[in-house]
C-alpha positions, -999 to +999 in steps of 0.1 A: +864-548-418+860-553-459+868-588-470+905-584-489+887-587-522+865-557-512+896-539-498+916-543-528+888-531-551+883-498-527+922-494-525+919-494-565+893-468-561+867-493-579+833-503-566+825-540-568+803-549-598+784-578-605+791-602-635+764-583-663+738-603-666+731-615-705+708-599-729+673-617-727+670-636-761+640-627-779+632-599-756+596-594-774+582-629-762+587-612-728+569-577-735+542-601-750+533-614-717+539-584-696+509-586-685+511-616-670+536-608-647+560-635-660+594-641-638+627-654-654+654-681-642+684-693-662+684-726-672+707-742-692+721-709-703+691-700-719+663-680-706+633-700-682+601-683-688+573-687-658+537-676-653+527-683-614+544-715-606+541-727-642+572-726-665+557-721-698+595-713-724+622-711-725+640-684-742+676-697-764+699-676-783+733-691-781+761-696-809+772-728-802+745-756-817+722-724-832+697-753-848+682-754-813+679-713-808+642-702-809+615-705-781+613-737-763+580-748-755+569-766-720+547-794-734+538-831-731+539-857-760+503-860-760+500-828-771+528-824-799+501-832-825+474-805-818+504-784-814+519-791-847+487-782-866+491-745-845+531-747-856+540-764-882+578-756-877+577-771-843+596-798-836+620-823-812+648-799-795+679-816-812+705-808-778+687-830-756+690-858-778+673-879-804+643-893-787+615-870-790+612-850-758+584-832-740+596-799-746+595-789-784+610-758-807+598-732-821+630-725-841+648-690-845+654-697-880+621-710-894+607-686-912+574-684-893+595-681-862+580-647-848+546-652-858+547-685-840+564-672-812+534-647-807+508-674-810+524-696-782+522-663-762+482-659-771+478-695-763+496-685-729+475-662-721+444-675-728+456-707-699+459-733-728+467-769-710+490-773-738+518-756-727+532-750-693+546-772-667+546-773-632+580-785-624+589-814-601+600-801-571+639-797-560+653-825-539+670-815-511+708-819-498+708-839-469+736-821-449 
């Protein structure tokens, strides 16, 4: 027997659809790395960009604080400064506060932005310890 939702929808002479996904933000950072069989995940509502177990990007186009749209990149703070000679646009991600975080921007509205952005893919690619993370694993619920 159809769940009433189900039934009402079939009564209506509609077929259940799914809440469309969002458009991928900068969709060519993804054809970029095609080739490395890269998986997505939202996070944040953005776009989480992984290679194996690895998350390498993050992918963020949204209206609301557009400072911080552009291609987030999985990092550490001992590498922000060789980074910052490869991008010199690069910087702190401003909506997860004023301390300098791990993860740094390469911002949408810089004006090296897509040059940049296909760099950080190359540097992908060619397995640079720089950026990627593997992330801490998921605690789980105690039922």
């Amino acid at each position: 027997m159809p769940s009433p939702r189900r039934a009402r929808n079939m009564l209506d002479g509609g077929v259940l659809t799914a809440k469309p996904r969002k458009t991928v933000p900068h969709p060519f950072v993804l054809e970029v790395l095609a080739d490395l069989s890269p998986t997505t995940r939202p996070m944040f509502g953005c776009m989480a960009v992984y290679i194996g177990i690895r998350i390498v990007l993050i992918l963020r186009d949204r209206p609301k604080a557009p400072a911080d749209n552009g291609v987030w990149l999985a990092t550490t703070g001992e590498h922000h400064e060789s980074l910052r000679c490869e991008f010199p646009n690069m910087r702190s991600i401003g909506v997860l506060g004023h301390n300098v975080t791990h993860w740094q921007i390469l911002p949408a509205d810089a004006p090296d932005f897509e040059e940049s952005a296909l760099r950080a893919c190359e540097l992908i690619a060619a397995k640079d310890p720089r950026i990627g993370k593997i992330p801490r694993a998921r605690r789980v619920k105690k039922s």
